[in-house]
C-alpha positions as CSV (number, residue, x, y, z in Angstrom):
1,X,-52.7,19.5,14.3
2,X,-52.6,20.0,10.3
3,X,-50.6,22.8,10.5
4,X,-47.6,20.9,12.5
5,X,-47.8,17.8,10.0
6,X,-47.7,20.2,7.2
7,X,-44.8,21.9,9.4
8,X,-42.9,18.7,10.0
9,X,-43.7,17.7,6.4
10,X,-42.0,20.9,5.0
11,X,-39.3,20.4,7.4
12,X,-38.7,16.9,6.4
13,X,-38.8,17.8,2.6
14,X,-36.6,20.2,3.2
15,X,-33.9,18.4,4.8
16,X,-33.8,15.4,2.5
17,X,-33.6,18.0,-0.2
18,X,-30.8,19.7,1.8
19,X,-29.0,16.7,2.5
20,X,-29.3,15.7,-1.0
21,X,-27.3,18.6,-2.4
22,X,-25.0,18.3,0.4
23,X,-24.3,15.1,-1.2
24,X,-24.1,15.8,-4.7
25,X,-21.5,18.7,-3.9
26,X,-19.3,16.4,-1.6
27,X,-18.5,13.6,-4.4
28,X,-17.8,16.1,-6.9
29,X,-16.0,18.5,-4.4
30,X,-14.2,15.8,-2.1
31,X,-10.4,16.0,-4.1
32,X,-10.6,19.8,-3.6
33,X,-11.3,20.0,0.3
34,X,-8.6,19.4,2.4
35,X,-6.5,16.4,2.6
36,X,-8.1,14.7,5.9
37,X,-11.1,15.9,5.0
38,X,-11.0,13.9,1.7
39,X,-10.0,11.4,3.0
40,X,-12.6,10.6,5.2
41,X,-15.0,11.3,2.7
42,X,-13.8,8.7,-0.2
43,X,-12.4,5.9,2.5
44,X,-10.6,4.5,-0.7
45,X,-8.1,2.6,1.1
46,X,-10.6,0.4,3.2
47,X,-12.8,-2.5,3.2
48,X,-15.9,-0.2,3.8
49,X,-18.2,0.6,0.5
50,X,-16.1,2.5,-2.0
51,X,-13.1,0.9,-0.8
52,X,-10.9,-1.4,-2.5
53,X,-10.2,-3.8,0.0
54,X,-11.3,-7.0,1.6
55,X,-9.4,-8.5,4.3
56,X,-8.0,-11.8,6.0
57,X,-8.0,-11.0,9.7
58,X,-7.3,-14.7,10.9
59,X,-4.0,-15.9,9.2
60,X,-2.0,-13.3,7.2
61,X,-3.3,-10.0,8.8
62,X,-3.1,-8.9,5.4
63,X,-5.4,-6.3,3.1
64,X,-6.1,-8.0,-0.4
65,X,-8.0,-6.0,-3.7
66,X,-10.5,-7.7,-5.0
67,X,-9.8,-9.4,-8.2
68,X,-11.0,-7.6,-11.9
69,X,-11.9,-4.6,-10.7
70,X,-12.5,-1.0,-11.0
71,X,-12.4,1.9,-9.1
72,X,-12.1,5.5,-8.8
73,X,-9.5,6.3,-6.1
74,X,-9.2,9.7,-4.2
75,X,-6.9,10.6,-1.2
76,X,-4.8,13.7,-0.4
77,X,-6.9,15.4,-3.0
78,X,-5.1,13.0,-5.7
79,X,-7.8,11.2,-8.1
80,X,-7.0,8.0,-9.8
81,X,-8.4,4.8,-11.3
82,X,-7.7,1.3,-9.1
83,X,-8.1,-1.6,-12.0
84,X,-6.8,-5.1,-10.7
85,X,-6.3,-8.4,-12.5
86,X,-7.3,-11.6,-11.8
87,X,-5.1,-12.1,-8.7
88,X,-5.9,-8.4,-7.3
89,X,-3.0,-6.9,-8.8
90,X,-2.5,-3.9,-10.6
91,X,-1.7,-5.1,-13.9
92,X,-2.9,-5.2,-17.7
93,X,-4.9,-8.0,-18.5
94,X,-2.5,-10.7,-19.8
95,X,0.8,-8.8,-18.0
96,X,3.9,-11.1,-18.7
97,X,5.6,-12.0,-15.8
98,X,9.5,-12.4,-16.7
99,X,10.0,-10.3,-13.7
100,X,8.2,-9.8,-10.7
101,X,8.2,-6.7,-8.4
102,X,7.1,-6.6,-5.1
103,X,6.7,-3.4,-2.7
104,X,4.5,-0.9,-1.3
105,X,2.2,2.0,-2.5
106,X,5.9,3.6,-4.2
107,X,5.6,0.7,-6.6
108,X,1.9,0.1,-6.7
109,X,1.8,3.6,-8.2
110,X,-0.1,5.6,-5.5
111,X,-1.5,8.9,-6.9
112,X,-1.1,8.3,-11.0
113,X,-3.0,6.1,-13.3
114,X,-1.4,3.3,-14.4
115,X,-0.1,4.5,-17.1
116,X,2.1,6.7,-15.3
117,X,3.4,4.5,-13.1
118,X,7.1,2.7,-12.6
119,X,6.0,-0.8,-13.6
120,X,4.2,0.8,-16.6
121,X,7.4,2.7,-18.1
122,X,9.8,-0.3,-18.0
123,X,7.0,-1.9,-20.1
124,X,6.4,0.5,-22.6
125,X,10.0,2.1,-22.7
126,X,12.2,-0.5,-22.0
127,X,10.1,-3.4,-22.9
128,X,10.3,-5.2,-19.4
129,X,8.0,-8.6,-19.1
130,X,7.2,-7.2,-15.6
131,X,4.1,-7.6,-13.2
132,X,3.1,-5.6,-10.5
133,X,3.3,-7.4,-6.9
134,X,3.0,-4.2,-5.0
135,X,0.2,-3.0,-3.0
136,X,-0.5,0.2,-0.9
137,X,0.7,-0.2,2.3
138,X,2.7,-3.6,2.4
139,X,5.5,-4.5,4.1
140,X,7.5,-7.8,4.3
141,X,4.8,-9.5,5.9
142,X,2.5,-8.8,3.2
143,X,4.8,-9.2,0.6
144,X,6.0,-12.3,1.4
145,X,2.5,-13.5,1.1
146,X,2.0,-12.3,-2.2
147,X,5.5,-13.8,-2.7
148,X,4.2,-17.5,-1.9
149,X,0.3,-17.1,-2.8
150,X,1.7,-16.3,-6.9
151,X,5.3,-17.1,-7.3
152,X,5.1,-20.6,-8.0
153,X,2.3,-20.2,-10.1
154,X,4.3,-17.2,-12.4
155,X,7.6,-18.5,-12.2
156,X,9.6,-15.7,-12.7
157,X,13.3,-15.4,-14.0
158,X,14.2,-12.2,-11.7
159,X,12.2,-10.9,-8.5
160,X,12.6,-7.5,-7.6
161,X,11.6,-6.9,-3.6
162,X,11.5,-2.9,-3.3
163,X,11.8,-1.6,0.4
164,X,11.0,1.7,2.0
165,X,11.9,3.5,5.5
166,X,8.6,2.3,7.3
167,X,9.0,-1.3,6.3
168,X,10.6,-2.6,9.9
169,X,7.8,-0.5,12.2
170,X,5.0,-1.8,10.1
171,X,5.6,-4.9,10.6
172,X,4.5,-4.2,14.6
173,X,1.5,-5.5,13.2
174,X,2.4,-8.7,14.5
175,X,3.1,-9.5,18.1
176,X,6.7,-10.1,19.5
177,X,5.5,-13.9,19.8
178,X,4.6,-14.0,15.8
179,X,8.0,-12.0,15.0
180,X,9.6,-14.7,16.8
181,X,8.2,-17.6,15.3
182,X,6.3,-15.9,12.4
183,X,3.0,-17.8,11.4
184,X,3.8,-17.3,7.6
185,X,6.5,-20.4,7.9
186,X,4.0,-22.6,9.1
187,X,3.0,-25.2,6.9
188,X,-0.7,-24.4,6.4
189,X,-0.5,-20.9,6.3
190,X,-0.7,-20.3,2.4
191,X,-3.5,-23.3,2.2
192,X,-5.1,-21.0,5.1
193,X,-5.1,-17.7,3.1
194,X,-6.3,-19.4,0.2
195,X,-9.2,-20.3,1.8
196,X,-10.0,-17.3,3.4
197,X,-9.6,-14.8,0.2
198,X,-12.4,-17.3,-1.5
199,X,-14.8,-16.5,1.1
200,X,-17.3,-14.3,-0.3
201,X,-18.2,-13.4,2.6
202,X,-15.0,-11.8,3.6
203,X,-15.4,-10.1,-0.1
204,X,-18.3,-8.3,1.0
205,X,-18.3,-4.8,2.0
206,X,-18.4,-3.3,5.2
207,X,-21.8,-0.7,5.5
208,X,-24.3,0.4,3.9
209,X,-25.7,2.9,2.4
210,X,-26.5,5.4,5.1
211,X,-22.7,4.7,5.9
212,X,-21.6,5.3,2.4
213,X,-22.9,8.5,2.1
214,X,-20.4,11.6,2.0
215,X,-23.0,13.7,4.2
216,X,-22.7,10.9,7.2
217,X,-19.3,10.8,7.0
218,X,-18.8,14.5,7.2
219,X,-20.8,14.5,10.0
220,X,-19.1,11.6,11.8
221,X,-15.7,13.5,11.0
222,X,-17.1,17.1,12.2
223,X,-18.1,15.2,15.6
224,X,-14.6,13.4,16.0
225,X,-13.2,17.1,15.7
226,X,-15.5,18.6,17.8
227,X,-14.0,16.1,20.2
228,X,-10.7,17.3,19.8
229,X,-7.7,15.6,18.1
230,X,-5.9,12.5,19.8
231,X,-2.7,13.2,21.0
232,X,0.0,11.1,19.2
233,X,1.9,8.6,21.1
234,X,4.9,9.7,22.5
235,X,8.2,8.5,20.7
236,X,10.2,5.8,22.5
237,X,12.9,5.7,24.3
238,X,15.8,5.2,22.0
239,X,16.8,2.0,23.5
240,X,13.0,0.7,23.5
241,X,12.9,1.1,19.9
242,X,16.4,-0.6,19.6
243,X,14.7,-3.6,21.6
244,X,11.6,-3.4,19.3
245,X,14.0,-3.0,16.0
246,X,15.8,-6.0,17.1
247,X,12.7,-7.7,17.1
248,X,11.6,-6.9,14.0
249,X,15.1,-7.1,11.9
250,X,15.1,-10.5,13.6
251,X,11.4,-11.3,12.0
252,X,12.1,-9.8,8.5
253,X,15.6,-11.8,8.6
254,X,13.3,-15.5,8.8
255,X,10.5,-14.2,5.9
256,X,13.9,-12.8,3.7
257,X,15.7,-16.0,4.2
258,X,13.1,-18.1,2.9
259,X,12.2,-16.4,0.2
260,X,15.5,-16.3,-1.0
261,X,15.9,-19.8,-0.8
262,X,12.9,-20.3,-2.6
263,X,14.5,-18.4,-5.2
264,X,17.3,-19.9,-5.1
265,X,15.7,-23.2,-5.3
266,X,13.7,-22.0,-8.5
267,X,16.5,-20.5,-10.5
268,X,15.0,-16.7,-10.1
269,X,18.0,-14.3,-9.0
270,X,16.4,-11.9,-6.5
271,X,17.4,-8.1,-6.0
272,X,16.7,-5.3,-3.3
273,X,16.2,-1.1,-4.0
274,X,15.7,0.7,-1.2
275,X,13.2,3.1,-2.6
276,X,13.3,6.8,-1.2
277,X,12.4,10.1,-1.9
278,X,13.7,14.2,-1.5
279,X,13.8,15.6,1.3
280,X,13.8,13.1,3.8
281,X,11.2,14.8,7.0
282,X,13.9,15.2,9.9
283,X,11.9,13.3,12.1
284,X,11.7,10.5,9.6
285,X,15.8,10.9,8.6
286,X,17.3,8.3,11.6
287,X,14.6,5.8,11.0
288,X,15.1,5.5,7.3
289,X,19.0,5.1,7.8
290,X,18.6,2.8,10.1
291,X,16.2,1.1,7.7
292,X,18.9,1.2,4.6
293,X,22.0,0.3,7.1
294,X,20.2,-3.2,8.6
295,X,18.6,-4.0,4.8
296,X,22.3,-2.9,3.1
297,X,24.4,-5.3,5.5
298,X,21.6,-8.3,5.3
299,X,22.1,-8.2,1.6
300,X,25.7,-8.0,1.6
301,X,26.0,-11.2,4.0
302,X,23.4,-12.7,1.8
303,X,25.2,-11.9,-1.5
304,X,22.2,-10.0,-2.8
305,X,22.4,-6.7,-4.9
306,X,21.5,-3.7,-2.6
307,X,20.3,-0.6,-4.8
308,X,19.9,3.0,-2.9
309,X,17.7,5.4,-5.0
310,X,18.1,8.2,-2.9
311,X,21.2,10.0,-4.8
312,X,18.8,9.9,-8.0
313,X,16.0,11.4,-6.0
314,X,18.3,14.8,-4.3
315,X,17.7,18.1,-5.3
316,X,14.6,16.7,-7.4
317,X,11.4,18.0,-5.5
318,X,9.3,17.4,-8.7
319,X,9.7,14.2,-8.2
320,X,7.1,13.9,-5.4
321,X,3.4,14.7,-5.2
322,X,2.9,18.1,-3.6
323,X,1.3,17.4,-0.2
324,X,1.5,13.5,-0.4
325,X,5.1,12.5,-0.2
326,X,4.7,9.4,-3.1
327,X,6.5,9.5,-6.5
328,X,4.7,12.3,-9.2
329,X,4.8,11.0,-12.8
330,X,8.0,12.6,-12.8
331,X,9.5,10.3,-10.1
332,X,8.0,7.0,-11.8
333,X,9.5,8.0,-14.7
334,X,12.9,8.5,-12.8
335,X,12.2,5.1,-10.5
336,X,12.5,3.1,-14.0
337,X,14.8,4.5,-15.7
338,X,17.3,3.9,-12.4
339,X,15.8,0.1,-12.1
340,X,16.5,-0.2,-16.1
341,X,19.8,1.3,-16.2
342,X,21.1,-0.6,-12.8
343,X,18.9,-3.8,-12.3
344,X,20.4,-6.3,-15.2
345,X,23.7,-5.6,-14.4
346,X,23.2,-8.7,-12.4
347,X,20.9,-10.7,-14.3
């Protein structure tokens, strides 16, 4: 009976010593491994531990960062650091906030430090009194919440909304019943969201530490493989999507409207770039210019500048991030000097 517990005491030793180096090689290793693989390992872009998210599931659907801090990011073997201001943001502390620029990861600076990033270059090269609205993965519905959680409290002279070619199929999140009568008009919905992103509860991150751990989740990964990969859903029909693009152009139509008249009403002129990078995937090609067509004609009957940066992105591959898709140092650089040399034409 000795012998076994010394057995099973060897055998335990020997795993937690195991599983320990595991561990340690993982974290240092994880950018270098492939890019699912990484990600599944770092989980940046969640509200798990590690993650730089909290979320508000009841009103605005919407993924928020919590406020003064920072983090090391990794995904698709990219490594940078995630520091937010007061409001979440990814700003210096004290950013002015002449200009305000809403958008997605393109803008939020996905893959570079901040430093490197679009917002960052018109500050330090052109000497733009600009903060950074955008967040990975927003769309309109996001952004308009940003939009009405800080612009009154900024005041800004010029916002800048920056769109993409995914912006009308994200916004499926909502139902065809929201996108109809979208809950972000209502009149408690900001007061609702306020209330919500004080929680500290909701603040708190999901797991623990057996969950946080790089070995678990290479094991959980390894057993989702071993199950075999889900087959993607099968494209629709082309005139189901048209139904379901009506839908959404219909919704994006209600949150642009008002928060042009809001700017309107403030005295901030407000401006659209269609934000885009080369080569376009060919699967990926009819969406986007479907995208650009539907946003191009809604600023044009809205008297709003339209901006394409796709001409300033052909024939430069060096301006994206080698097996990401999102703008290389390179392409920030570009992004700014286009929104420098174009934007206040029409301020």
């Amino acid at each position: 009976m000795k012998n076994w517990r010394g057995i099973f005491v060897r055998l335990g030793l020997s795993s937690l010593f195991f599983l320990s180096l595991l561990e340690v090689f993982l974290r240092f290793s994880a950018s270098y491994l492939s890019s699912e693989l990484c990600n599944e390992l770092t989980r940046s872009y969640t509200i798990e531990r590690g993650g730089i998210y909290f979320i508000d599931l009841d009103y605005s659907r919407t993924q928020f960062m919590r406020p003064n801090s920072k983090d090391q990011v990794v995904f698709n073997g990219y490594r940078w650091l995630n520091e937010t201001d007061e409001r979440g943001l990814r700003n210096p502390p004290g950013a002015a906030h002449e200009i305000m620029v809403l958008g997605d990861s393109f803008l939020y600076g996905h893959g570079v430090n901040e430093s490197d990033t679009a917002i960052a270059r018109l500050r330090q090269k052109y000497q733009w009194k600009v903060y950074n609205a955008a967040r990975q993965g927003d769309c309109l519905s996001q952004e308009y919440t940003i939009f009405r959680l800080y612009f009154d409290e900024l005041k800004p002279k010029h916002l800048i909304l920056t769109c993409c070619g995914n912006d009308l199929l994200d916004l499926e999140r909502r139902t065809p019943a929201e996108q109809a009568d979208p809950p972000e008009l209502k009149p408690d919905y900001v007061t609702n969201v306020r209330y919500n992103m004080q929680d500290p509860n909701r603040m708190r991150p999901v797991g623990n530490l057996l969950t946080t751990s790089y070995s678990y989740r290479l094991f959980r990964w390894l057993g989702y493989r071993l199950q075999g990969r889900r087959p993607d859903p099968p494209a629709l029909e082309e005139s189901l999507r048209q139904t379901q693009r009506q839908r959404e152009q219909h919704y994006f139509e209600l949150l642009f409207s008002d928060m042009l008249a809001r700017c309107q009403s403030a005295g901030c002129s407000l401006q659209v770039v269609f934000v885009t990078v080369a080569p376009v995937p060919n699967g990926w090609r009819a969406e986007q210019s479907a995208v650009k067509e539907f946003l191009k004609e809604l600023c044009a009957a809205n008297h709003v500048p339209f901006y394409d940066t796709e001409p300033m992105a052909q024939d430069h591959p060096e301006y994206s991030l080698p097996g990401d898709g999102h703008l290389s140092p390179a392409g920030n650089a570009a992004l700014a000097d286009f929104m420098a040399r174009e934007l206040p034409e029409h301020w």
